[in-house]
One Martini backbone bead per residue (centre of mass of N, CA, C, O) as a GRO file, in nm:
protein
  320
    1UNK     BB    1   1.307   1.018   0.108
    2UNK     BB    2   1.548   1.132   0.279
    3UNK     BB    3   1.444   1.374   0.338
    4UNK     BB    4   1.169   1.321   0.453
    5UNK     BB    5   1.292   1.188   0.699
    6UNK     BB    6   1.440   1.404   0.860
    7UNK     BB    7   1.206   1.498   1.063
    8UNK     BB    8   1.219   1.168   1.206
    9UNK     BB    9   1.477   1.007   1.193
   10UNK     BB   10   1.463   0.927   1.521
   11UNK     BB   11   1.204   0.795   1.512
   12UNK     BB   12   1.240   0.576   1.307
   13UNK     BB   13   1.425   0.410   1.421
   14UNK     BB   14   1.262   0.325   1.673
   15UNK     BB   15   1.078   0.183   1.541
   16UNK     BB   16   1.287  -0.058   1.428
   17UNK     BB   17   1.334  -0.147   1.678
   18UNK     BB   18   1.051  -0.156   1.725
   19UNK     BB   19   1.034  -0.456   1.563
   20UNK     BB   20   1.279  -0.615   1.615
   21UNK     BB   21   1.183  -0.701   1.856
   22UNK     BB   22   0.861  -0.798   1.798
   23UNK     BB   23   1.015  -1.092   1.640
   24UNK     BB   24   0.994  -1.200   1.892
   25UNK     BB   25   1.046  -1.592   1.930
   26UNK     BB   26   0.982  -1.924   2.044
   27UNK     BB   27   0.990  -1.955   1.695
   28UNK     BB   28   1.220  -1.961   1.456
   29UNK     BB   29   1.051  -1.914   1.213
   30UNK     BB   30   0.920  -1.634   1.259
   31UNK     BB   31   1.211  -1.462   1.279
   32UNK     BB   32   1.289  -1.543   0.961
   33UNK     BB   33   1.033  -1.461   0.833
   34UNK     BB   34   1.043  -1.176   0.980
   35UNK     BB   35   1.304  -1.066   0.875
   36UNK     BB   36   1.324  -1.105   0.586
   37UNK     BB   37   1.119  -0.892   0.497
   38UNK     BB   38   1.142  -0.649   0.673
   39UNK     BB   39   1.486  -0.645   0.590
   40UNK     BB   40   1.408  -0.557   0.261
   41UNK     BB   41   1.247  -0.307   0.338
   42UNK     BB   42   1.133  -0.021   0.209
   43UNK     BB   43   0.954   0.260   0.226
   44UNK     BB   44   0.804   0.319   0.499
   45UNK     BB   45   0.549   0.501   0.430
   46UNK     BB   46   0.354   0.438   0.655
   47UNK     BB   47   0.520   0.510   0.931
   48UNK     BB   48   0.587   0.773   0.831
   49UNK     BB   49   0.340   0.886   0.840
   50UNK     BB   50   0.262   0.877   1.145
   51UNK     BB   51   0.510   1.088   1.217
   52UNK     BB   52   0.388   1.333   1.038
   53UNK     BB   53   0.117   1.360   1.154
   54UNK     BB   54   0.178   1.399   1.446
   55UNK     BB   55   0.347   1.622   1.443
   56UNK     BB   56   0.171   1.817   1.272
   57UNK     BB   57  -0.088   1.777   1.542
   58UNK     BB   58   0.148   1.766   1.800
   59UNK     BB   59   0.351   1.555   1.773
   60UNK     BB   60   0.557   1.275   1.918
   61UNK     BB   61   0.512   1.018   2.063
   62UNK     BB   62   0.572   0.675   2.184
   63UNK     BB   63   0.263   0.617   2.065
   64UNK     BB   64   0.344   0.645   1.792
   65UNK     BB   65   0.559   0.435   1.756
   66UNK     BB   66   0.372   0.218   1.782
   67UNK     BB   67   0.175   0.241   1.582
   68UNK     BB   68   0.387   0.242   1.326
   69UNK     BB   69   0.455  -0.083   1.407
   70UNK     BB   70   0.189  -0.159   1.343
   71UNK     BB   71   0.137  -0.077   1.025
   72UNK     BB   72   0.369  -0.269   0.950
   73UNK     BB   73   0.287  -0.499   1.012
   74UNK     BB   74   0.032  -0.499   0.868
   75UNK     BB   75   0.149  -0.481   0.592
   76UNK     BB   76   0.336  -0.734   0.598
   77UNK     BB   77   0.072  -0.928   0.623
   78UNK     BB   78  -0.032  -0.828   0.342
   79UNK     BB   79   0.232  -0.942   0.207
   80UNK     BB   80   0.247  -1.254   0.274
   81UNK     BB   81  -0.060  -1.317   0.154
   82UNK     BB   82  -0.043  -1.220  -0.121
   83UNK     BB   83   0.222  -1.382  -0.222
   84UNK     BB   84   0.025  -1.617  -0.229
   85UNK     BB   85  -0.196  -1.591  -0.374
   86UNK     BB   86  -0.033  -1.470  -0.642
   87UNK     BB   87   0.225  -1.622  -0.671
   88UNK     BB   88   0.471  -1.458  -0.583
   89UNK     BB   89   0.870  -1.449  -0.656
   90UNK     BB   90   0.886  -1.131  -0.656
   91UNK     BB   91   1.030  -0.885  -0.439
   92UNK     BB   92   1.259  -0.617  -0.402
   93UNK     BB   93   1.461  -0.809  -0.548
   94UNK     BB   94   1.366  -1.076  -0.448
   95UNK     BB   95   1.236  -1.343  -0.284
   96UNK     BB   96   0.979  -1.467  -0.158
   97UNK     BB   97   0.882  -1.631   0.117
   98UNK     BB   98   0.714  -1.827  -0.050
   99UNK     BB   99   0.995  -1.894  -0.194
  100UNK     BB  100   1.195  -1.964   0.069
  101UNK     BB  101   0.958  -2.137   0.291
  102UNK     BB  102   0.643  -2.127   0.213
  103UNK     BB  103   0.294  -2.095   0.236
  104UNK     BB  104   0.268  -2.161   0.524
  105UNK     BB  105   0.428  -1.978   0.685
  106UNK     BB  106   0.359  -1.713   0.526
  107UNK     BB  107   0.070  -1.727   0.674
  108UNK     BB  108   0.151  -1.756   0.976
  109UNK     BB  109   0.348  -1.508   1.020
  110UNK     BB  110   0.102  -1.311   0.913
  111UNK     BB  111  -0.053  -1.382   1.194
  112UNK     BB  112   0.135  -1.279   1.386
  113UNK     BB  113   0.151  -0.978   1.291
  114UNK     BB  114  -0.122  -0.939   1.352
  115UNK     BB  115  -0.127  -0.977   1.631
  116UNK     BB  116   0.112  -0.831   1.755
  117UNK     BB  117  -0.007  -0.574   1.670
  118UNK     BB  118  -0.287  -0.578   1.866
  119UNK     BB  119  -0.119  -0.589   2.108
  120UNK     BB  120   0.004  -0.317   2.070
  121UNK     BB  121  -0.271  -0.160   2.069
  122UNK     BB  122  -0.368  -0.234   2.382
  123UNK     BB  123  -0.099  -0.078   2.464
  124UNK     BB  124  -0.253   0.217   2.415
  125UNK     BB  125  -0.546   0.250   2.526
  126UNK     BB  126  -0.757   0.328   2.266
  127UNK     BB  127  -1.083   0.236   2.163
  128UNK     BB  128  -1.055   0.421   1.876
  129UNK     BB  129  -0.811   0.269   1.782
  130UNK     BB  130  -0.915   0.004   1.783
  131UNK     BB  131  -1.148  -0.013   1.639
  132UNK     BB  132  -1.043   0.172   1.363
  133UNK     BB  133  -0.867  -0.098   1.304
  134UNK     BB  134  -1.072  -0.340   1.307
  135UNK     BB  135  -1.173  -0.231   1.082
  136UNK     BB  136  -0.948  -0.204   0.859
  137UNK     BB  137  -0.885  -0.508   0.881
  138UNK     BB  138  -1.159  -0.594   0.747
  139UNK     BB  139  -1.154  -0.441   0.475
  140UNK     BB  140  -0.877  -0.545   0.373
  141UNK     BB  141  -0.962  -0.855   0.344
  142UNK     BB  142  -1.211  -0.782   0.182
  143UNK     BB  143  -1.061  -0.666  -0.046
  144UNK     BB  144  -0.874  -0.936  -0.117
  145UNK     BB  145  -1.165  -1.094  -0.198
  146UNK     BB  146  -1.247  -0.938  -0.402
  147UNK     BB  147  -1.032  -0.946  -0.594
  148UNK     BB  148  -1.048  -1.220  -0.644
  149UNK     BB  149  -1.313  -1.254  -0.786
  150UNK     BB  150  -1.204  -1.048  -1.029
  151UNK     BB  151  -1.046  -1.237  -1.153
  152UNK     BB  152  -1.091  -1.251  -1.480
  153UNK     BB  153  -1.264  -0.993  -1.531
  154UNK     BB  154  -1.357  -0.789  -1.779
  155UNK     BB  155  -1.647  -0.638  -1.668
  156UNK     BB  156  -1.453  -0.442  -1.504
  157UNK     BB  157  -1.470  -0.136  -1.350
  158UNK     BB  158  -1.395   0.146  -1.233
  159UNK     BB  159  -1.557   0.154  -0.953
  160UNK     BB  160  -1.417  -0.133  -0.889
  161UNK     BB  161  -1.161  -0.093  -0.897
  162UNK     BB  162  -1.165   0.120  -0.652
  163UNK     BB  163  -1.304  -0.050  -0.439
  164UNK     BB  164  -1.063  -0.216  -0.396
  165UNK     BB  165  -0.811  -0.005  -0.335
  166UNK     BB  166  -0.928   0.083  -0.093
  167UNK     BB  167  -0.947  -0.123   0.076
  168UNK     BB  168  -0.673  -0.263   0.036
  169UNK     BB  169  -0.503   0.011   0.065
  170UNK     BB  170  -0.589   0.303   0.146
  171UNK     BB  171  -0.700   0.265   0.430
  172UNK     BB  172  -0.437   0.281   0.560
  173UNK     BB  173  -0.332   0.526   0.545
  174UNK     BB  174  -0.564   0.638   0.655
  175UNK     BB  175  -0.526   0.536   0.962
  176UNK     BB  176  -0.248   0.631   1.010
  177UNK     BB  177  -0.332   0.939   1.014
  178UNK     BB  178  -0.606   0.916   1.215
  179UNK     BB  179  -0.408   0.773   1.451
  180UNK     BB  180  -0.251   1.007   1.486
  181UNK     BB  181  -0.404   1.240   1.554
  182UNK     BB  182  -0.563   1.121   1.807
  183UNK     BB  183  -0.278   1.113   1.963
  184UNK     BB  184  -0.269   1.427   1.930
  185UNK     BB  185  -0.562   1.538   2.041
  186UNK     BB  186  -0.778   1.580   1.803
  187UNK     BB  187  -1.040   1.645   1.660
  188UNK     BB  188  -1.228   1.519   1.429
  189UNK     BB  189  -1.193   1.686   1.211
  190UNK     BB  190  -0.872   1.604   1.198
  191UNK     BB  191  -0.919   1.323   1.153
  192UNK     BB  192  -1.064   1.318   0.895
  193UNK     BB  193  -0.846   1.483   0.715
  194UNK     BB  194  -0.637   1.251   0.766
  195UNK     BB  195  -0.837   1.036   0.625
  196UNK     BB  196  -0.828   1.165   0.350
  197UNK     BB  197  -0.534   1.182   0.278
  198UNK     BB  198  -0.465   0.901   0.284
  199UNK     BB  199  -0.724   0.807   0.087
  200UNK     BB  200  -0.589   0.948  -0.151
  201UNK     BB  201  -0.271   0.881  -0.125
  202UNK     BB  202  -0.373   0.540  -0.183
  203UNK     BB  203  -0.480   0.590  -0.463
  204UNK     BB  204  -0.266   0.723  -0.617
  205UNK     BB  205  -0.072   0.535  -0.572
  206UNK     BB  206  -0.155   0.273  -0.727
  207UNK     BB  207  -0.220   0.353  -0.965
  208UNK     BB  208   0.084   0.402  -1.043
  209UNK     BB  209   0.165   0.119  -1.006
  210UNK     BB  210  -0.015   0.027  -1.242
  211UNK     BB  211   0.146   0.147  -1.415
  212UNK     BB  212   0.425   0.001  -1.388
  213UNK     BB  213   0.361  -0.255  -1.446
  214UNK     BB  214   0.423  -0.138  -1.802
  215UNK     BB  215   0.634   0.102  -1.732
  216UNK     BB  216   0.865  -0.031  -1.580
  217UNK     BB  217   1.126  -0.132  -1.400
  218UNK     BB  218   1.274  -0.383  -1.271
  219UNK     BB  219   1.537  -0.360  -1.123
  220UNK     BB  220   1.418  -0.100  -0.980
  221UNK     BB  221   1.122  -0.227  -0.845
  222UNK     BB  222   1.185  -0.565  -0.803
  223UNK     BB  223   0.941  -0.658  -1.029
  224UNK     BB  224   0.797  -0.790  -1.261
  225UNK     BB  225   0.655  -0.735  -1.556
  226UNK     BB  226   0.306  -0.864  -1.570
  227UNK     BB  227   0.186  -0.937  -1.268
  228UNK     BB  228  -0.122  -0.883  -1.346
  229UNK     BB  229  -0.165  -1.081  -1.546
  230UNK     BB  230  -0.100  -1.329  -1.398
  231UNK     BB  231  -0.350  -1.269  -1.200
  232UNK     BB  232  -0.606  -1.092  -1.347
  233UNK     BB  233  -0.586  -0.799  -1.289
  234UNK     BB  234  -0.802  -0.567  -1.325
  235UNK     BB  235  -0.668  -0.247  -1.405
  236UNK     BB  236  -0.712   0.048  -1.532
  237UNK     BB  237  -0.561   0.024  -1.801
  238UNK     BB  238  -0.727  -0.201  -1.904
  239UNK     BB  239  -0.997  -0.088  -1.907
  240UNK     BB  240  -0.950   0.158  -2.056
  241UNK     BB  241  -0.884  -0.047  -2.311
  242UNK     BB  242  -1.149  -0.236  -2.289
  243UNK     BB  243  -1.312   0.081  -2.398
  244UNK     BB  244  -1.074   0.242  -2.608
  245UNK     BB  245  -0.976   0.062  -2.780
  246UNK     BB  246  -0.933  -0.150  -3.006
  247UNK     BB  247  -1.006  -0.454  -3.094
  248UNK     BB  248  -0.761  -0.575  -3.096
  249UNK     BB  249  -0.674  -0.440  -2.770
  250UNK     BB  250  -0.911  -0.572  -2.654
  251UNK     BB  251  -0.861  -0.882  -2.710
  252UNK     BB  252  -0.571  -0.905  -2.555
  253UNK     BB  253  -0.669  -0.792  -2.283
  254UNK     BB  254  -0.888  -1.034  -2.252
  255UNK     BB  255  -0.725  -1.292  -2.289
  256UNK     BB  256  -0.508  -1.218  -2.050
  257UNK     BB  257  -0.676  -1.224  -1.810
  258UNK     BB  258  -0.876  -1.483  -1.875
  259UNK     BB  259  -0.576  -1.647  -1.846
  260UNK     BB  260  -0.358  -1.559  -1.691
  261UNK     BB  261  -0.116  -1.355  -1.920
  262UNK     BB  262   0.215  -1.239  -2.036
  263UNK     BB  263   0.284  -1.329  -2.285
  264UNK     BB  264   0.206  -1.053  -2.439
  265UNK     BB  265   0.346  -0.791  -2.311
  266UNK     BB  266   0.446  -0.623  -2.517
  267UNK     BB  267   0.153  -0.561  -2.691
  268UNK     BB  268   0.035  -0.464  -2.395
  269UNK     BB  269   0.223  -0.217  -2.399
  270UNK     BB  270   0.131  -0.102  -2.617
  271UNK     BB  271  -0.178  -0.130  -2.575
  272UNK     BB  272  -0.198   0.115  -2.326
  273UNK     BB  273  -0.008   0.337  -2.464
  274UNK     BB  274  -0.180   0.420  -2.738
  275UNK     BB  275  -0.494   0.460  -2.616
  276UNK     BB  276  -0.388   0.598  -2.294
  277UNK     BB  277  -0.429   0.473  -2.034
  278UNK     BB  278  -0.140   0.542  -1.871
  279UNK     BB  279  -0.261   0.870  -1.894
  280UNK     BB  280  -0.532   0.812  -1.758
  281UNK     BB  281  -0.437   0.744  -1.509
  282UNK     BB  282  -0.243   0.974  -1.410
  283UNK     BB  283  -0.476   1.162  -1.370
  284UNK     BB  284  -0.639   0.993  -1.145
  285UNK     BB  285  -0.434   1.020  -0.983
  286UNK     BB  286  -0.368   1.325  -0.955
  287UNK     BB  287  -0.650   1.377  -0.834
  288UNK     BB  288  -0.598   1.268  -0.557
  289UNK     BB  289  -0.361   1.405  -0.494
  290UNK     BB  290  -0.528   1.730  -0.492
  291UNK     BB  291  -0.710   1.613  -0.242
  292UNK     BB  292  -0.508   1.548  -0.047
  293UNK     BB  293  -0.393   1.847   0.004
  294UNK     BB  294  -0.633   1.968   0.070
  295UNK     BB  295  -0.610   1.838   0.378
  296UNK     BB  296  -0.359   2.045   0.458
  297UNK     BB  297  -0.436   2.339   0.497
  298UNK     BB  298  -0.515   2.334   0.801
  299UNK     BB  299  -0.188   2.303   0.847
  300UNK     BB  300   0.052   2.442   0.978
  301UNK     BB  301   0.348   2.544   0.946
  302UNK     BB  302   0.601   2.275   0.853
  303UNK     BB  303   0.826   2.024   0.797
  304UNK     BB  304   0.615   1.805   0.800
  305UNK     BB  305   0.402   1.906   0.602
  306UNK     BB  306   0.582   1.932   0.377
  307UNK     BB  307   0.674   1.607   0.393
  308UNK     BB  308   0.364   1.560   0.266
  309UNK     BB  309   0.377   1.685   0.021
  310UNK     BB  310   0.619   1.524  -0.087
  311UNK     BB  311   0.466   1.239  -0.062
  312UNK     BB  312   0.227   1.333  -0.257
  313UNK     BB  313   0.446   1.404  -0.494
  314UNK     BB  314   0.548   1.107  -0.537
  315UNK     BB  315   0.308   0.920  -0.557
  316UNK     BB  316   0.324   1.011  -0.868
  317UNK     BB  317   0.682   1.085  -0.885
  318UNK     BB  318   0.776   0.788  -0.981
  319UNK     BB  319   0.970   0.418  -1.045
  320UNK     BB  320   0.872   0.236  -0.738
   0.00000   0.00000   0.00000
């Protein structure tokens, strides 16, 4: 990721800044539970997106540094949601802020960054990304809703768990890069190939995440290993093991869905392993990963777009 930085490392920065600016609240509780997050760190992947569309189609400016503390905060107040929904107690490798402040604040500030976001929006004065993002993040909300209904089901497909990933997930990507060319003065035809490139490469990274849930280092991660299943969230691994698994295998992950536990984690990452499952996410992440790169082809090389190739090869070799 350092490298990948290297060509934007000072518009990156004036996001963080403009983030930090943007944290200011006449209510301390909003500001601690927002720097808590915040400054957890993270790899700022959204908004690093933002600056490398911009640069790659036409170049950065002071519009592009806000539109990426926009989709920072967007993607922030869905984990500070999320964190509450699923109950979870580490992210990053510390407490979540629901396990630091409690649910009622981490839903309330996760409200504030979304408004803030707006704030921020309207003062690009550009009613396509206005749109473009109100859109964007009703799709978001959609896929959380989503995906809580499918928890706990088994009988969910391959097809049902993409439209999760997409709306929930995926879909921000797209966006970060869609309203880059929008602001770069691009013509909807390359605004659209970044809307794809970018829905390509996350839905690469989530099935990866997915794969990561059962063989990934917590240390590394920073979050606990078997935290879906203890959600219940039938994930591609999961599917695909209830359909090619062995008797046993398929048993073993019907009953931890259904009751949303991790109790045999160990044997649950045998049989996912054993089955093919997660070679089998891992060629699906894949196959996204080669359709993101298609969507670059039609943009000049330069050093941005090189760094859009390196984070679209990350998003499926990585550990964490």
């Amino acid at each position: 990721m350092q490298s990948i930085r290297t060509s934007v490392r000072r518009e990156l920065d004036l996001v963080n800044d403009l983030i930090v600016d943007q944290l200011q609240s006449n209510v301390p509780m909003v500001e601690n539970v927002g720097h808590y997050i915040v400054d957890a760190g993270g790899k700022r992947l959204r908004p690093l997106l933002v600056l490398l569309a911009g640069a790659a189609t036409g170049g950065c400016s002071k519009e592009h540094i806000k539109f990426a503390a926009v989709i920072e905060f967007i993607h922030t107040a869905t984990l500070l949601h999320d964190d509450v929904v699923d109950i979870s107690s580490l992210r990053r490798g510390r407490p979540t802020a629901n396990a630091e402040f409690g649910n009622a604040p981490s839903v309330l500030v996760g409200d504030f960054l979304y408004t803030r976001a707006f704030q921020l929006l309207v003062q690009l004065a550009d009613m396509n990304i206005l749109s473009h993002m109100a859109d964007t993040t009703n799709t978001i909300a959609e896929g959380e809703v989503l995906q809580l209904t499918r928890a706990g089901d088994v009988s969910t497909t391959e097809a049902q768990y993409l439209e999760v990933i997409t709306n929930k997930t995926a879909i921000l990507f797209a966006a970060a890069c869609y309203g880059a060319a929008t602001l770069s003065g691009r013509d909807e035809e390359t605004r659209q190939r970044q809307h794809a490139f970018g829905l390509n490469l996350g839905i690469a990274f989530q099935m990866v995440d997915d794969v990561l849930d059962y063989e990934g280092d917590p240390a590394t991660m920073g979050k606990n290993i078997g935290d879906d299943l203890t959600e219940g969230k039938p994930t591609l691994p999961l599917i695909y093991t209830l359909q090619h698994g062995s008797k046993a295998e398929q048993t073993l992950v019907r009953d931890a869905i259904t009751h949303k536990t991790a109790e045999h984690i160990e044997e649950i990452v045998a049989a996912v392993t054993r089955c093919g499952a997660l070679d089998y996410t891992r060629t699906q992440a894949r196959h996204y990963h080669d359709l993101a790169l298609e969507q670059l082809q039609q943009l000049p090389d330069s050093d941005h777009r090189s760094a859009m190739i390196e984070i679209t090869a990350l998003s499926i070799n990585r550990d964490h």
